[in-house]
N, C-alpha and C positions, 0 to 999 in steps of 0.2 A: 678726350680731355684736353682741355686747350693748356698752353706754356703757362697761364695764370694761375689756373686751377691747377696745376703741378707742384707750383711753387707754394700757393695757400695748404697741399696737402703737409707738402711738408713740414710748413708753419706749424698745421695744426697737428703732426707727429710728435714736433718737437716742445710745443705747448704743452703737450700732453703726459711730458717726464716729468716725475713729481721731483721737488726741492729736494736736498738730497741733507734738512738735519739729523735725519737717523742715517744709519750704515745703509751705505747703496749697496743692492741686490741685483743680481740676474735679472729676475722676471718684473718689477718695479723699473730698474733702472738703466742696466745696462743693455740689455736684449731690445728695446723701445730707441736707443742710439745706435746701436750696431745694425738694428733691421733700416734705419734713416742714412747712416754713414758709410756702410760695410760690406753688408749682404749682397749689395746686387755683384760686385765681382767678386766679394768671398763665398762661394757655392759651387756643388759638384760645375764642371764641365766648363767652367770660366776662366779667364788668364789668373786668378790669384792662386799659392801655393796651398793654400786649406780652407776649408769652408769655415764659416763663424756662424753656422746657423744654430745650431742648439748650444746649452749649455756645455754637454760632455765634448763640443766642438772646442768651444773656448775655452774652457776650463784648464785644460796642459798649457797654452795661450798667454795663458793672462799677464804672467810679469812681459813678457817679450812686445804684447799689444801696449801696455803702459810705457816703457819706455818710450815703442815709435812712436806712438803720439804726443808723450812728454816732447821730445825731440823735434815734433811735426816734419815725420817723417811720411808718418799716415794719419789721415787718408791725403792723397796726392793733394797739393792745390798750393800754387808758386806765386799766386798774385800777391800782391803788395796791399794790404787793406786799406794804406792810405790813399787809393785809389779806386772810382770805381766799383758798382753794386751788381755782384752776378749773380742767376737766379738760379743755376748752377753750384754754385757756393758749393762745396764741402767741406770745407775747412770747421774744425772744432772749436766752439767759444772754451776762453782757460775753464770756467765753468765745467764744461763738459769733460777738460782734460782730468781737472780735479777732483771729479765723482769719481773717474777709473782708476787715478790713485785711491782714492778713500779704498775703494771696492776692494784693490787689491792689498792693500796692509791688513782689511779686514777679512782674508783670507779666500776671498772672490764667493761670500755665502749665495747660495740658491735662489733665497727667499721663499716666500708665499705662492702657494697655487703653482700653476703651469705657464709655459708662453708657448705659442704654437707660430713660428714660423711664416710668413708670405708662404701663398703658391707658388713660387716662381713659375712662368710659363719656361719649355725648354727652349732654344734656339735662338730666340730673340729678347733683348732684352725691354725693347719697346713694347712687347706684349701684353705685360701686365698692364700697360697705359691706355694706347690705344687699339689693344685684340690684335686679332690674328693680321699679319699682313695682306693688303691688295693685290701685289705681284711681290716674286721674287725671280729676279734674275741674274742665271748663273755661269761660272766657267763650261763649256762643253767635255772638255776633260781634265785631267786632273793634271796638275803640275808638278814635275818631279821637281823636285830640291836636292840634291845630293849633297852628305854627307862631306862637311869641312869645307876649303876655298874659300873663296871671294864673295863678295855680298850679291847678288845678282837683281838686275834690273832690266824686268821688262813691260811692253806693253801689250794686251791682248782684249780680243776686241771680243764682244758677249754680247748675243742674241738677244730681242727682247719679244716677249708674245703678246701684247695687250694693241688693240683692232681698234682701238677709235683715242684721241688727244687724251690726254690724263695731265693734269694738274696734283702737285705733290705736293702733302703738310709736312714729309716724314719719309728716313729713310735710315737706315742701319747697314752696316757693310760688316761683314763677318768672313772670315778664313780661319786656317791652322796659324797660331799665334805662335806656335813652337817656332815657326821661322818668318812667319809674315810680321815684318817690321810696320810698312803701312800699303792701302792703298787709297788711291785717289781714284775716284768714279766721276766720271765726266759724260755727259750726251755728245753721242755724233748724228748729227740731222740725217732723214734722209737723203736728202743729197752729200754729204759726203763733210757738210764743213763743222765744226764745233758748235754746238747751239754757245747764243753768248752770252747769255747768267754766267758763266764759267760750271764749278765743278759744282756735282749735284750731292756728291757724301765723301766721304773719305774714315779709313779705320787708321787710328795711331794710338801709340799708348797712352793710357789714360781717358781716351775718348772713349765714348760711350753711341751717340749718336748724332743724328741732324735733325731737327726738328725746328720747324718754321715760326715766326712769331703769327698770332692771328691773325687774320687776313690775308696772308703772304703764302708764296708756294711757289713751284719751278714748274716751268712744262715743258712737258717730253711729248712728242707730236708720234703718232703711228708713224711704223714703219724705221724709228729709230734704232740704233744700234748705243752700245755700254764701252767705253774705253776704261779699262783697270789698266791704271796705273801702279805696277805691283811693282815693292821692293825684299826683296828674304833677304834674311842673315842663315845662312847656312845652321845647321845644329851640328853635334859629336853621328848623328846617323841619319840615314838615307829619309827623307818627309815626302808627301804626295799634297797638295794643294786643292782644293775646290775651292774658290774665294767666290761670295754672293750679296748681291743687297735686295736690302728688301724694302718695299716701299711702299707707304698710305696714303693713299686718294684722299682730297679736302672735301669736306663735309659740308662746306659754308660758303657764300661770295666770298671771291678771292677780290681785295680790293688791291693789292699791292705785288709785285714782281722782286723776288731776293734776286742779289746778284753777289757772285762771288772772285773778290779779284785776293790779289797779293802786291805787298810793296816789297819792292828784292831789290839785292846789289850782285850782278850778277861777276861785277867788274873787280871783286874784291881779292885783293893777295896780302895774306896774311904774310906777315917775314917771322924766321926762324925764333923761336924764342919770345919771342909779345907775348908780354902779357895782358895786353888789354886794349888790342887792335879794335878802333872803332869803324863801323858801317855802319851807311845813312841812304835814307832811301825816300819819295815821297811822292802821292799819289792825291790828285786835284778834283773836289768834286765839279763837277759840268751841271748837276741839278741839285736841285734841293733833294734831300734822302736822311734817311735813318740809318742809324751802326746800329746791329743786334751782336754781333760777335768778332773775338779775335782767337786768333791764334799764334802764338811764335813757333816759328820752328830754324833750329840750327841742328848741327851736329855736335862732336865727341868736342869741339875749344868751344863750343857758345857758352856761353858767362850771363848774359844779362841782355835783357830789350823791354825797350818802352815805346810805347805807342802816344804820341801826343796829336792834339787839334790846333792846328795856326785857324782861328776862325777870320772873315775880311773885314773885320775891325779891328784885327790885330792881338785879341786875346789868347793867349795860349793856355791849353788847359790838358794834363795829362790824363788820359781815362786807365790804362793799363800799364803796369809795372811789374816784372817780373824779375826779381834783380838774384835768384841764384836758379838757373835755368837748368831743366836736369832734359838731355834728351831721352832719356828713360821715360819720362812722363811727358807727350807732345800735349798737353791740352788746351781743350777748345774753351775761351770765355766766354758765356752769353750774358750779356747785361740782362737786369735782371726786368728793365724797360727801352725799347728804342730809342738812343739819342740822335734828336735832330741835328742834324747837319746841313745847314745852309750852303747852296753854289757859291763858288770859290774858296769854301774851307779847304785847307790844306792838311791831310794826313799823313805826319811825318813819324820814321821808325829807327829808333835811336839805337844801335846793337854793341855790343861788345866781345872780345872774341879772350879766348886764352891758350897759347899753344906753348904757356910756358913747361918745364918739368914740375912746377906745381900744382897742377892740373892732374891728377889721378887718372882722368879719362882721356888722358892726349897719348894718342898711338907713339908718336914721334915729335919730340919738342924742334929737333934741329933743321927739320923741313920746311920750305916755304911752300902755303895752302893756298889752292885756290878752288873757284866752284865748282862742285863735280857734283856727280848723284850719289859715290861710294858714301859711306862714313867717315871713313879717313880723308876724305876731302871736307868741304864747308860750305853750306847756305848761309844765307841771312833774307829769309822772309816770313812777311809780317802777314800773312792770312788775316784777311777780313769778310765779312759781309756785311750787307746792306739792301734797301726796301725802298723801292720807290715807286707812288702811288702812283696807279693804273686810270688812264684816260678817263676811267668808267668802270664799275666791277663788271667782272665776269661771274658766271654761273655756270660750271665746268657739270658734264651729266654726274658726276659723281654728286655732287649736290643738290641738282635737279629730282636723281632718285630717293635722294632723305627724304627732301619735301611733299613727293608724291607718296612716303607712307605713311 
């Protein structure tokens, strides 16, 4: 199922809740927005704290789900709406917020009939989309985490098994989320150097996947090798690690090549008490190409970043906005259509930092910050990708075999 077809499902999920002038119900109204909004991280075996799959799930639930979303605290989503259409989108129209109050003054009723739940597939969440994975490839052993300390950051290099070029639509990165903050998966070529898409997936909170727009995909040539980029937060007791991704062959000409850069300041020092140290960073396109996604990422004082387009006529246009940044939630935007980006537009990333004591999340106000990988240090970068058509399509054998059956 292509990124289109993903987004029309959900259109027509959400079409499909009835108006809500009688009292909204369970199985009518609310279970139809929770299985679109909620489900895929509320369920056994996933980073959320309880499942919301059935009624008797939600039901003890109810006033607690009404508040976070009153509040939009749930479900995650930081963008600024006056910016910017992502196909991504989770955020709840007031609509939406306003049936889960009704529901809950009217006592959170049942309603009519039954609801029965998605299959969730186990392990992956891409599975219900597009089936079972082509390859997964994994840590060779397992990583100890021990219990309490410092954040630990390393990099470890992972095997891959597949015997002839693969061309990728799709890819999921999974580990023990008890400690694994993120990681970033990257190709190392057979010979030794970085393939230069940049990184092929990465897991952070809030993220779910990577998934290509049509036409577009990464290649991983035989004989490559996996760079995990892993970061843990220790827990209260001793963790063991197995971190894996997993990835799906393109089905179709590939006519386009994703690449994945970031704009950073890596030169940034915050002084003791700021609260609203700014970092500016900018990145020049060389060809004509397409933006399909962003990402922000700071640490414990990041505050706010905006992503803007200097176009070479001089128009500035801001596509993402993220003005109360929680690192608890790193997510990824994907427009919800590639915007074109003509050679010599300029992508500029506008950040803000806060290491004042007003900041709840600032280890130490009195410290001057500078880049480091810990949390108690500071980034500022502005993750992006982009698509830039290929000489000529290719027809990777992954798509060659559809055709032949």
């Amino acid at each position: 199922m292509t990124r289109t077809a993903i987004g029309l499902a959900l259109v027509t999920a959400l079409s499909a809740v009835p108006a809500h002038a009688q009292t909204p119900t369970w199985t009518e109204n609310i279970a139809p927005l929770m299985q679109d909004k909620c489900m895929n991280c509320h369920r056994p075996g996933e980073v959320a704290p309880m499942s919301l799959l059935t009624y008797e799930n939600v039901r003890p639930w109810a006033r607690s789900i009404q508040r976070m979303v009153a509040d939009r605290i749930m479900p995650p989503w930081h963008a600024d709406p006056q910016f910017g259409e992502f196909g991504n989108n989770r955020r709840m129209t007031q609509r939406q917020i306003d049936m889960i109050s009704e529901w809950v003054a009217a006592g959170a009723p049942h309603g009519p009939g039954t609801y029965t739940p998605p299959d969730f597939p186990e392990g992956w969440l891409l599975g219900g989309v597009l089936g079972e994975p082509d390859y997964v490839f994994e840590m060779t052993e397992p990583f100890r985490v021990p219990a309490g300390g410092d954040d630990i950051n390393i990099n470890i290099t992972v095997p891959t098994t597949h015997t002839e070029d693969i061309w990728v639509q799709a890819a999921e990165v999974r580990g023990n989320s008890r400690v694994m903050h993120h990681n970033v998966v990257s190709v190392t070529l057979p010979d030794g150097t970085p393939e230069p898409t940049g990184r092929l997936a990465s897991a952070t909170p809030g993220k779910q996947w990577d998934l290509f727009p049509d036409g577009a995909a990464k290649f991983i040539p035989a004989g490559s090798t996996m760079n995990f980029s892993l970061h843990y937060h220790p827990s209260n007791s001793e963790e063991h690690d197995v971190s894996r991704v997993a990835v799906w062959l393109v089905r179709k000409p590939i006519t386009h090549a994703v690449y994945s850069s970031v704009v950073a300041d890596p030169d940034l020092i915050i002084p003791p008490h700021e609260a609203n140290y700014e970092s500016t960073g900018e990145f020049v396109f060389r060809q004509d190409a397409e933006l399909t996604l962003m990402k922000p990422h700071m640490h414990y004082r990041g505050k706010d970043m905006r992503y803007d387009l200097v176009y070479p006529d001089g128009r500035r246009e801001t596509i993402l906005s993220v003005p109360e940044y929680d690192m608890n939630w790193q997510i990824s935007y994907e427009l919800a259509r590639p915007l074109p980006v003509p050679a010599g537009t300029r992508l500029q990333v506008i950040a803000h930092f806060d290491n004042s004591a007003s900041n709840p999340w600032n280890p130490d106000p009195s410290v001057q910050v500078i880049w480091g990988s810990d949390s108690r240090d500071e980034m500022m970068e502005g993750w992006f990708d982009y698509r830039v058509a290929l000489p000529e399509p290719v027809i990777p054998p992954s798509a060659r075999r559809v055709s032949q059956q």
